[in-house]
DSSP file (Angstrom, degrees, kcal/mol; ACC not computed):
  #  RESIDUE AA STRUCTURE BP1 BP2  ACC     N-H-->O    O-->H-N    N-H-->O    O-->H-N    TCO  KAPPA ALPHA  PHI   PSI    X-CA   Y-CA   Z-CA
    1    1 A X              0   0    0      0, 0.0     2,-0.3     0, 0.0    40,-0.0   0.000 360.0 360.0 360.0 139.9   11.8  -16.1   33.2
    2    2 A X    >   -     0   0    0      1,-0.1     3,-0.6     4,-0.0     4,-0.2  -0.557 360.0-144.8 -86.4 133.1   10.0  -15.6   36.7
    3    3 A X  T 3> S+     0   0    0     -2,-0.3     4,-2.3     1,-0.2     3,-0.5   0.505 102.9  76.0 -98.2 -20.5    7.0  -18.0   36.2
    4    4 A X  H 3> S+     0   0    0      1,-0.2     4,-0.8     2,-0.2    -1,-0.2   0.722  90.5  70.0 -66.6 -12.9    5.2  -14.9   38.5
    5    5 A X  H <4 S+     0   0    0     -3,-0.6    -2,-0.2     2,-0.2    -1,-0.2   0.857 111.9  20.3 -38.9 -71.7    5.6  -13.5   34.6
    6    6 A X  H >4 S+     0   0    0     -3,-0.5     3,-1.1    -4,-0.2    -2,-0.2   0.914 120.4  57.9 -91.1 -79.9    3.2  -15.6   33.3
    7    7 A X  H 3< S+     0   0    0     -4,-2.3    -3,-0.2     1,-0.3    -2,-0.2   0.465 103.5  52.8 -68.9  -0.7    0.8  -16.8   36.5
    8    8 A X  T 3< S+     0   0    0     -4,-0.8    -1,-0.3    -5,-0.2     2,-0.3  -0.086  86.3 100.4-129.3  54.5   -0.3  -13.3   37.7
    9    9 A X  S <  S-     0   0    0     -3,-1.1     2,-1.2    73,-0.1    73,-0.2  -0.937  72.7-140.3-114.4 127.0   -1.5  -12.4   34.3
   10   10 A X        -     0   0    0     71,-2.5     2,-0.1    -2,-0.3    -3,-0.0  -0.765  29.2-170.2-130.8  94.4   -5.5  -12.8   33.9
   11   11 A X        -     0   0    0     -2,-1.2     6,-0.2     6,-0.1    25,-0.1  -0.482  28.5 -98.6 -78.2 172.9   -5.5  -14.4   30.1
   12   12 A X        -     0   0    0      4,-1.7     3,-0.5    -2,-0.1    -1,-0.0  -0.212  35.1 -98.5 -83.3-168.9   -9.1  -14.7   28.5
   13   13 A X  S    S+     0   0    0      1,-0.4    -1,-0.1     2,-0.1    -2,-0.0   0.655 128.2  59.6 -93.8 -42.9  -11.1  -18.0   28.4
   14   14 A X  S    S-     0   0    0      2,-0.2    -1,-0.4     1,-0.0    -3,-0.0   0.776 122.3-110.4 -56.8 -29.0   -9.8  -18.5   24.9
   15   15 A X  S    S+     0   0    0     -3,-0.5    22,-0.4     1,-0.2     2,-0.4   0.315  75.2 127.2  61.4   4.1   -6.1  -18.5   26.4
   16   16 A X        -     0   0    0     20,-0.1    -4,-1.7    -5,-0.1     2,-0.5  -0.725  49.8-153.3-122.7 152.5   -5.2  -15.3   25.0
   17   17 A X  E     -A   35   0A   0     18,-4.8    18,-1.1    -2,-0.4    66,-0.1  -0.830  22.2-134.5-108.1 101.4   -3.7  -11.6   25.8
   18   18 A X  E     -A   34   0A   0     -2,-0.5    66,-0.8    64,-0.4     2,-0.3  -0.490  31.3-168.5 -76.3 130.5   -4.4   -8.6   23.8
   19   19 A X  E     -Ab  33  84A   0     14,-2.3    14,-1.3    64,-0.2     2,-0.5  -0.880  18.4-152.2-102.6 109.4   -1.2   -7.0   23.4
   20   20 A X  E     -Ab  32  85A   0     64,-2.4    66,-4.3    -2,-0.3     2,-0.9  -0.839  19.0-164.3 -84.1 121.8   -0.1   -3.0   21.8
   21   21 A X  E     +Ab  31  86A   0     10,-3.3    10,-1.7    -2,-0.5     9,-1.1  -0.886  18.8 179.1-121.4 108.6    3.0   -3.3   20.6
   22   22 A X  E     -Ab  29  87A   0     64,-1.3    66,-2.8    -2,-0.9     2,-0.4  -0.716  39.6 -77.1-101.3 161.1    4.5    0.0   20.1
   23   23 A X  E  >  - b   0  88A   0      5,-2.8     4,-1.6    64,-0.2    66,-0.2  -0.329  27.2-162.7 -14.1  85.7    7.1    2.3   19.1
   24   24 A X  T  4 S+     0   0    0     64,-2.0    -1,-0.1    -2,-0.4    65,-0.1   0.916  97.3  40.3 -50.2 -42.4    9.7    2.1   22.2
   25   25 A X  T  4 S+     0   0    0     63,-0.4    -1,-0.1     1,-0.1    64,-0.1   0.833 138.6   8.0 -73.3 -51.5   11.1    5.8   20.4
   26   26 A X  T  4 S-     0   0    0      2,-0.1    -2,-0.1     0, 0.0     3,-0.1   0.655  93.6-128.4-112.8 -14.8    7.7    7.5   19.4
   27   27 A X     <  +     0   0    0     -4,-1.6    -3,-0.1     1,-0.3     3,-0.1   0.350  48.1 155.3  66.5   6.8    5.0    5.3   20.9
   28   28 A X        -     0   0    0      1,-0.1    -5,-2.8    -6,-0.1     2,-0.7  -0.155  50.3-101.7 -56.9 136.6    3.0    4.8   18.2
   29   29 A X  E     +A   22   0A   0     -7,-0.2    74,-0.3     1,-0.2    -7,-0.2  -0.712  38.0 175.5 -87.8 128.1    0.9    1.9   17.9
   30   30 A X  E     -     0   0A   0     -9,-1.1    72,-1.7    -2,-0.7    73,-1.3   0.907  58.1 -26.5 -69.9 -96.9    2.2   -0.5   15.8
   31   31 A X  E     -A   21   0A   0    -10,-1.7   -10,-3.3    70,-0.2     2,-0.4  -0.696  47.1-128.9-129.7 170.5   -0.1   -3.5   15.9
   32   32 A X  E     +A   20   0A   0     -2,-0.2   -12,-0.2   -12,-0.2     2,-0.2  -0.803  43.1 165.3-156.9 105.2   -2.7   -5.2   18.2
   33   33 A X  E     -A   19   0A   0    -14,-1.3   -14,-2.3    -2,-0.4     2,-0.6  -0.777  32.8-114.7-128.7 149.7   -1.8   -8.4   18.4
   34   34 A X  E     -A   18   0A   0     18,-0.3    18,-1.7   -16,-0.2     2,-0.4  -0.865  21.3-171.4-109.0 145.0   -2.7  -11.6   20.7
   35   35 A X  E     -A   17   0A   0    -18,-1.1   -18,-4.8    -2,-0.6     2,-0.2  -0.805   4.2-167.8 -92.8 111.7   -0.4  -13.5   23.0
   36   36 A X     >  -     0   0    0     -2,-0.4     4,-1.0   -20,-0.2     3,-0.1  -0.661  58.0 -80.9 -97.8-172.9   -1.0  -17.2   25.0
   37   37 A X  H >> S+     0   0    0    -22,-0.4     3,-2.9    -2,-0.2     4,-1.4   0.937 131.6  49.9 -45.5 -77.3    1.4  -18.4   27.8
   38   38 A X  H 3> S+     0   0    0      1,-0.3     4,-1.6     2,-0.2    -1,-0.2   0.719 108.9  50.6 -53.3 -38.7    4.1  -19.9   24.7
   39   39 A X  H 3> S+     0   0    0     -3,-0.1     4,-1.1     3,-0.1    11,-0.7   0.706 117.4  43.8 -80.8 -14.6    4.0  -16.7   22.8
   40   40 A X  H <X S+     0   0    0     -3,-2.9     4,-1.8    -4,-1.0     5,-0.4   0.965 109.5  47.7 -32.5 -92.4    4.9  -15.1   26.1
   41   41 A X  H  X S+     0   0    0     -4,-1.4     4,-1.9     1,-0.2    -3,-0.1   0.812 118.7  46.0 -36.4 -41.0    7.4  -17.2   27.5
   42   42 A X  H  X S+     0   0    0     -4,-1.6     4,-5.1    -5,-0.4     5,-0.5   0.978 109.6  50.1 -70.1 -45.4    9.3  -17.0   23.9
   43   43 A X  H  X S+     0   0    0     -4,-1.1     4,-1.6     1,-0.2    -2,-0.2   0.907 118.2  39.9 -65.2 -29.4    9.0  -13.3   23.2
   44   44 A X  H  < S+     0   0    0     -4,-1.8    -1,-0.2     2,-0.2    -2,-0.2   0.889 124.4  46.3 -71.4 -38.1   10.5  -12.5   27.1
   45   45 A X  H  < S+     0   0    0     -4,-1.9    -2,-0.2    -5,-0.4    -3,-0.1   0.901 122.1  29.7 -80.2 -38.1   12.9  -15.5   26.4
   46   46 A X  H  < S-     0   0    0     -4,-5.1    -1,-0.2     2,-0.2    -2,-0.2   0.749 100.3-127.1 -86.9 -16.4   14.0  -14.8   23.2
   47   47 A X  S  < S+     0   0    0     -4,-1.6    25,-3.6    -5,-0.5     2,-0.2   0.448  78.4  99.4  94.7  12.2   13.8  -10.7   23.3
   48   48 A X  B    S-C   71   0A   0     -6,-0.3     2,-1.0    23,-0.2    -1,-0.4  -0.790  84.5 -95.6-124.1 178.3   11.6  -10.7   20.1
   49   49 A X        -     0   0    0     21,-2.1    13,-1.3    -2,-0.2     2,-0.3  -0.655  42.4-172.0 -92.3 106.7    7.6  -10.3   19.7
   50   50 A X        -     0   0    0     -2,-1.0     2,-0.4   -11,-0.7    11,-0.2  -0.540   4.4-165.3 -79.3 158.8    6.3  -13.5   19.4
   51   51 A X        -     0   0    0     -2,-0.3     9,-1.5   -16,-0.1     2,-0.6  -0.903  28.7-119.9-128.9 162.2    2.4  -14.1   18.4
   52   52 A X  E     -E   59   0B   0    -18,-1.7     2,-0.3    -2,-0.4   -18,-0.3  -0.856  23.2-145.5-125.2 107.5   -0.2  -16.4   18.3
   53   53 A X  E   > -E   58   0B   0      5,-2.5     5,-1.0    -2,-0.6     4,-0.5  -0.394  19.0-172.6 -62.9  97.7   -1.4  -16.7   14.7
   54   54 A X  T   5S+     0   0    0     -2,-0.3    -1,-0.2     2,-0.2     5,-0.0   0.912  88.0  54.4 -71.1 -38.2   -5.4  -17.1   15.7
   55   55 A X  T   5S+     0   0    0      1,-0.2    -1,-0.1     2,-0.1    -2,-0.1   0.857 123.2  36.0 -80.8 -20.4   -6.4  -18.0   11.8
   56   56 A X  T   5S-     0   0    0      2,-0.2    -1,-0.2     1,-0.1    -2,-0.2   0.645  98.9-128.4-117.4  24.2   -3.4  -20.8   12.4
   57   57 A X  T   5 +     0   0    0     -4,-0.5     2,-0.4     1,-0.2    -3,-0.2   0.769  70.0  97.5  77.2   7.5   -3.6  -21.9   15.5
   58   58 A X  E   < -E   53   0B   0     -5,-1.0    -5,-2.5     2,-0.0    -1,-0.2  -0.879  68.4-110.2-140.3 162.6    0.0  -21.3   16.2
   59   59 A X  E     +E   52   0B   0     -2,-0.4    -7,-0.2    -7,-0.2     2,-0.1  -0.603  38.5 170.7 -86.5 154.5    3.0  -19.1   17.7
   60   60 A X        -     0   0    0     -9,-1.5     4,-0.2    -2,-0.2     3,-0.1  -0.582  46.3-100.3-173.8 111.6    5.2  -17.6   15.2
   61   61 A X    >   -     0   0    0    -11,-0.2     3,-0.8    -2,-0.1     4,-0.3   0.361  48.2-115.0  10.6 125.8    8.0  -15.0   15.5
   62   62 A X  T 3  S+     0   0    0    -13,-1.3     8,-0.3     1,-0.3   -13,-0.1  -0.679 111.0  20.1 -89.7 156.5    6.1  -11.3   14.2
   63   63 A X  T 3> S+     0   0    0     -2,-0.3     4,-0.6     6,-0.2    -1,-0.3   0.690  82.1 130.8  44.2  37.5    8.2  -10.6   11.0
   64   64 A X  T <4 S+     0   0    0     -3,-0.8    -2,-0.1    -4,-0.2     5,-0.1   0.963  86.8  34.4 -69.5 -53.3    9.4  -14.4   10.6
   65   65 A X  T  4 S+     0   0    0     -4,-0.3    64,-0.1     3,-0.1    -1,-0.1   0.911 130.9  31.2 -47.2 -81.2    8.2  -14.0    6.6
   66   66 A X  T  4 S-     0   0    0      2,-0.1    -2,-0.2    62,-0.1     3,-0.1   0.926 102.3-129.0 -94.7 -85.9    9.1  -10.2    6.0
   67   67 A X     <  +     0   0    0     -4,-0.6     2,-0.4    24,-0.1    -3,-0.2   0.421  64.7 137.0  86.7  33.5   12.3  -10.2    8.6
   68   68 A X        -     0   0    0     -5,-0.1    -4,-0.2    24,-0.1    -5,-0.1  -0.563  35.1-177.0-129.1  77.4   10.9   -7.3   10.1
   69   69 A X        -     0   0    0     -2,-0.4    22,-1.6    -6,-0.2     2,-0.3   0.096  23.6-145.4 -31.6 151.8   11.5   -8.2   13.4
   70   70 A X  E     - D   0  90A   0     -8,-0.3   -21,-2.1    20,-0.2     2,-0.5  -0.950  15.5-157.9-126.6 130.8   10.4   -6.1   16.7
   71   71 A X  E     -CD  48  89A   0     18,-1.8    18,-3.3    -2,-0.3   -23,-0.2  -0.795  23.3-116.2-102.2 144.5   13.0   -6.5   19.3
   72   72 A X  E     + D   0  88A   0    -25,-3.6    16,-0.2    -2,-0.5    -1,-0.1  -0.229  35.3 172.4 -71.3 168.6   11.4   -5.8   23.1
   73   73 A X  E     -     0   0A   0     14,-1.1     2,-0.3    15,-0.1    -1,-0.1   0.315  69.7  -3.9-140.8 -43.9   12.9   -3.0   24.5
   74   74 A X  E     - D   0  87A   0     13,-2.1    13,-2.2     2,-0.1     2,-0.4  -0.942  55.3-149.9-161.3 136.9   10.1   -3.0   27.7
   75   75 A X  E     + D   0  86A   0     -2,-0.3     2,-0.3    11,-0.2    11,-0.2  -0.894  19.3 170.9-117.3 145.4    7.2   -4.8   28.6
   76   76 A X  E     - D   0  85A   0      9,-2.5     9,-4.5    -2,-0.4     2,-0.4  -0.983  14.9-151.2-148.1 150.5    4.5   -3.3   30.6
   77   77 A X  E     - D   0  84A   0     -2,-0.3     7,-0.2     7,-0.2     4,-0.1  -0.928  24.1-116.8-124.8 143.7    0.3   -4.5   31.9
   78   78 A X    >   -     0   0    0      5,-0.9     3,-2.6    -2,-0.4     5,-0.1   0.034  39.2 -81.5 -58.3 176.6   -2.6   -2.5   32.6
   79   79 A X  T 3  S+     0   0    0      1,-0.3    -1,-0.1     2,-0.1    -2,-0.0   0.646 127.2  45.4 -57.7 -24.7   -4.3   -2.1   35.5
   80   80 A X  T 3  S-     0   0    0    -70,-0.0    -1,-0.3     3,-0.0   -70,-0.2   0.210 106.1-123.8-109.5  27.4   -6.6   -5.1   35.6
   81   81 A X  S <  S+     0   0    0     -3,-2.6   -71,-2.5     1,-0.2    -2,-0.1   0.940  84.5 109.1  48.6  52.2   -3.3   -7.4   34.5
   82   82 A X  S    S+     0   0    0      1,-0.3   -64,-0.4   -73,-0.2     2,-0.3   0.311  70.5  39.3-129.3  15.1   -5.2   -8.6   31.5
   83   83 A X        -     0   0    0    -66,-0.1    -5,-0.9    -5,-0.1     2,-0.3  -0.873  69.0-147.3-168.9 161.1   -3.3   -6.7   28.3
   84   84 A X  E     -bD  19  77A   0    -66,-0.8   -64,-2.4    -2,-0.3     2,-0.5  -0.988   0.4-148.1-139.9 132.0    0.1   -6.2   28.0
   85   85 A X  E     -bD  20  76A   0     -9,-4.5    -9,-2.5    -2,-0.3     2,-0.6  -0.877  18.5-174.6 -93.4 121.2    2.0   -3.0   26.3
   86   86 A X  E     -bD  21  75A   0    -66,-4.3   -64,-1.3    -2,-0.5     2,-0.4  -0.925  11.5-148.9-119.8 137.9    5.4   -3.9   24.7
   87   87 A X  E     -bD  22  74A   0    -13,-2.2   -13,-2.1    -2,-0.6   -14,-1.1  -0.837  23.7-177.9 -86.2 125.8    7.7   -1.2   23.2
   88   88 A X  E     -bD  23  72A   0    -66,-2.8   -64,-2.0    -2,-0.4     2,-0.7  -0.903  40.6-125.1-123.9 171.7    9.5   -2.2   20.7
   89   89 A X  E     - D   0  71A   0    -18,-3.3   -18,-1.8    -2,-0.3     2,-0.5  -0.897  41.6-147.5-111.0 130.3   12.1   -1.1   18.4
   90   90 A X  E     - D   0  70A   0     -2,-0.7     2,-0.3   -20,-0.2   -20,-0.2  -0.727   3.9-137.1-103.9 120.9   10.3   -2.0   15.1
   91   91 A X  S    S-     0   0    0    -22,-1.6     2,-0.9    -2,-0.5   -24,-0.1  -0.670  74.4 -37.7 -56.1 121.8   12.7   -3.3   11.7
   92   92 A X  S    S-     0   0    0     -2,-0.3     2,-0.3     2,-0.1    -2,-0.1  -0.058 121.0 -24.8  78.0-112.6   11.6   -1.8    8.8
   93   93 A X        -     0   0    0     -2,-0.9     7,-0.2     1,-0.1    -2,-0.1  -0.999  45.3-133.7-159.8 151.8    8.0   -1.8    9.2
   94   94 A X  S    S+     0   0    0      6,-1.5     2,-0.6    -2,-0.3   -31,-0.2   0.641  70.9  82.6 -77.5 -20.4    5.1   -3.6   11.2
   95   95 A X    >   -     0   0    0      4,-1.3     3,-4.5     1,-0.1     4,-0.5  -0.824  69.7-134.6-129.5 119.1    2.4   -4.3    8.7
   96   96 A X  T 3  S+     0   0    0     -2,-0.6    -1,-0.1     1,-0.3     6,-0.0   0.476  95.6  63.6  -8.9 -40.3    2.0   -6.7    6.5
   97   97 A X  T 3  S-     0   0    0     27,-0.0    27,-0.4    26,-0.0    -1,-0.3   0.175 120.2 -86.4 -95.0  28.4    0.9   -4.4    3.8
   98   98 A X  S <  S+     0   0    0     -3,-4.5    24,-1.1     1,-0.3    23,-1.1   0.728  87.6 124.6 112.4   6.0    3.6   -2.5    3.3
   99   99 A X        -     0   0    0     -4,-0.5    -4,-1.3    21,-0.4    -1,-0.3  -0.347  60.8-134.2-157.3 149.9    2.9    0.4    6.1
  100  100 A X  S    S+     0   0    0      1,-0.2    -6,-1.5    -7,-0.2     2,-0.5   0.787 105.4  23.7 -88.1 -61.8    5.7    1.6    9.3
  101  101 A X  S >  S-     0   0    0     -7,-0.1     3,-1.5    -8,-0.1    -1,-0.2  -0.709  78.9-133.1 -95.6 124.4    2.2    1.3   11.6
  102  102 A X  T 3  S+     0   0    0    -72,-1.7   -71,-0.1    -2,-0.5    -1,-0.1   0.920 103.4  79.7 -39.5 -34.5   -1.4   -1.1   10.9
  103  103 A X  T 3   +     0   0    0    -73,-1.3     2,-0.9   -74,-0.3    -1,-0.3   0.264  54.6 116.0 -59.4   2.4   -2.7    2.1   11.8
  104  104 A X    <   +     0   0    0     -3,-1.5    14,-0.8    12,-0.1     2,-0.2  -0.273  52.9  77.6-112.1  79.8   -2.4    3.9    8.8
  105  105 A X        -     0   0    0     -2,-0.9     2,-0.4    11,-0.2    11,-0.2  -0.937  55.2-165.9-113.1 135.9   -5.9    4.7    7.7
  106  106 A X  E     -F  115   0C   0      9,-2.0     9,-4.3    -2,-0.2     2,-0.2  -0.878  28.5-104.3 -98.1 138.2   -8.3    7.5    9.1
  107  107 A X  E     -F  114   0C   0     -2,-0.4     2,-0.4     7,-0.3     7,-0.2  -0.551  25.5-156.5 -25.7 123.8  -11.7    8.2    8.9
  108  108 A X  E   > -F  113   0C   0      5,-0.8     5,-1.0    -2,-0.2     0, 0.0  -0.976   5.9-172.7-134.2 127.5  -12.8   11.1    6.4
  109  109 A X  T > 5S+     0   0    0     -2,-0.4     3,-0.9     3,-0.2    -1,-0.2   0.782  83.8  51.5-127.1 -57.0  -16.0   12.3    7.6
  110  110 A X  T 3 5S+     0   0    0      1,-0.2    -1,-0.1     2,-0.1    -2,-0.0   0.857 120.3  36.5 -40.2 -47.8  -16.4   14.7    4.2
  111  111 A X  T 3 5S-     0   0    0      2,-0.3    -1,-0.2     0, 0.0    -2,-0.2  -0.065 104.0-134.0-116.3  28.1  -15.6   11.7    1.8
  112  112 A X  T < 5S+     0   0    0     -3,-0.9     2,-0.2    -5,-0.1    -3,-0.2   0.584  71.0  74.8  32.7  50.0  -17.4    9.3    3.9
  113  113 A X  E   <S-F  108   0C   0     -5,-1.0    -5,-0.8    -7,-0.0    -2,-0.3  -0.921  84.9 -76.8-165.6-179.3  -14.5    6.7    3.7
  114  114 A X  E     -F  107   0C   0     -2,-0.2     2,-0.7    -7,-0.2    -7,-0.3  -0.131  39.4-173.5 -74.0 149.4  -11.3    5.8    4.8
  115  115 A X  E     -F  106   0C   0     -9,-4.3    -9,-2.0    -2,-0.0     2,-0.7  -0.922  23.0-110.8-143.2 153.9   -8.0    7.4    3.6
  116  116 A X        +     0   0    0     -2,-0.7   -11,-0.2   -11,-0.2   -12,-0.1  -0.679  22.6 179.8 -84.3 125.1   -4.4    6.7    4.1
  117  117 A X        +     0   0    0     -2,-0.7   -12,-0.1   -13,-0.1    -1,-0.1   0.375  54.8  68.9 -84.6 -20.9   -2.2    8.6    5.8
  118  118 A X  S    S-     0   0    0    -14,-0.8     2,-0.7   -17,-0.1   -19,-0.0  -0.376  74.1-112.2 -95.8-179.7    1.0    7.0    5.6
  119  119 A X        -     0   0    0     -2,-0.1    -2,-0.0     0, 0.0   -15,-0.0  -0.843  27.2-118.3-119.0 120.8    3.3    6.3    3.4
  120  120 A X        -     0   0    0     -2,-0.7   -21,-0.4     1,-0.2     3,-0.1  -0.182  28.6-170.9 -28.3 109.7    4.1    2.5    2.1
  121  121 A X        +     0   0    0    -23,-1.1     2,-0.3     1,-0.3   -22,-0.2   0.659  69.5  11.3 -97.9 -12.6    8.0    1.9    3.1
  122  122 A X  S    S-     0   0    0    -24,-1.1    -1,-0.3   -25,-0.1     2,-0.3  -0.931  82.6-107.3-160.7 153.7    8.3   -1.1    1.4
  123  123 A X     >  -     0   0    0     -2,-0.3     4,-0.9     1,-0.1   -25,-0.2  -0.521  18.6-155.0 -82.7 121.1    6.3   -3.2   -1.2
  124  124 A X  H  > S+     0   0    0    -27,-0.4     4,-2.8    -2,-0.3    -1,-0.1   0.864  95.2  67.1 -87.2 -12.1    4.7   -6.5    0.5
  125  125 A X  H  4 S+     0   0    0      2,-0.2    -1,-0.3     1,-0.2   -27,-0.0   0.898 100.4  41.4 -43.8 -51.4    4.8   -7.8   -3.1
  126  126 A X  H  4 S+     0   0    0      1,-0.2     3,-0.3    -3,-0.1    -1,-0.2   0.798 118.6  50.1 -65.8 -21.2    8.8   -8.0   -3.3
  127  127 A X  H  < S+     0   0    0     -4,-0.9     2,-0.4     1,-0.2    -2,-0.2   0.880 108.9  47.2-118.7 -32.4    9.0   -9.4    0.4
  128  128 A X     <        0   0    0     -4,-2.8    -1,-0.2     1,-0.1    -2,-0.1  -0.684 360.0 360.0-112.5 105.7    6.3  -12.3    0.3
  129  129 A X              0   0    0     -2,-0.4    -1,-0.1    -3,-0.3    -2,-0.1   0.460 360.0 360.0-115.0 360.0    6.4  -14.4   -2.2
């Protein structure tokens, strides 16, 4: 990996990079997730989305539990080089609860609360236990 990869990247104060990881196929936002330098270096070096688990203090492989991997496909940063897009092609599904996308709740403006819009593709009960 070209260490220019890394060093002309403007991380936050914490050490971290909010990251979209989307749909390489549809573009849909997946997740929004954060990144330091290690969970970098690994996801370009291994080709899958690594993360940095803030509530543990550590990197860890995005589906390492589940096995619903996202393999990179393309990685791309905004304008002020301080967030990072990656496309991926997403196993399965991205969120934790059971859901293709994080994203799938809306706002209902009539029923003053949120509603789901997706559909569950798999049950997060069967898959962590």
């Amino acid at each position: 990996m070209k260490e220019s990869l890394v060093e002309e990247l403007k991380f936050g104060t914490d050490g971290l990079l909010p990251v979209a990881v989307t749909d390489h196929q549809s573009g849909r936002l997946l997740v929004l997730c954060f990144l330091n330098r290690e969970a970098l270096e690994t996801t370009v070096k291994e080709g899958h989305v690594h993360v940095y688990r803030r509530s543990m203090g550590q990197v860890q492989k995005k589906g390492v539990s589940s096995g619903h991997v996202q393999r990179v496909r393309e990685i791309r940063v905004n304008c002020d080089m301080n967030s990072l897009e990656i496309q991926v092609e997403q196993e399965v599904a991205a969120c934790a609860h059971g859901y293709y996308a994080c994203y799938y709740r809306r706002w209902n403006d009539e029923a003053a609360s949120w509603e789901t819009i997706d559909e569950r593709v798999f049950d997060p009960d069967n898959v962590y236990k």
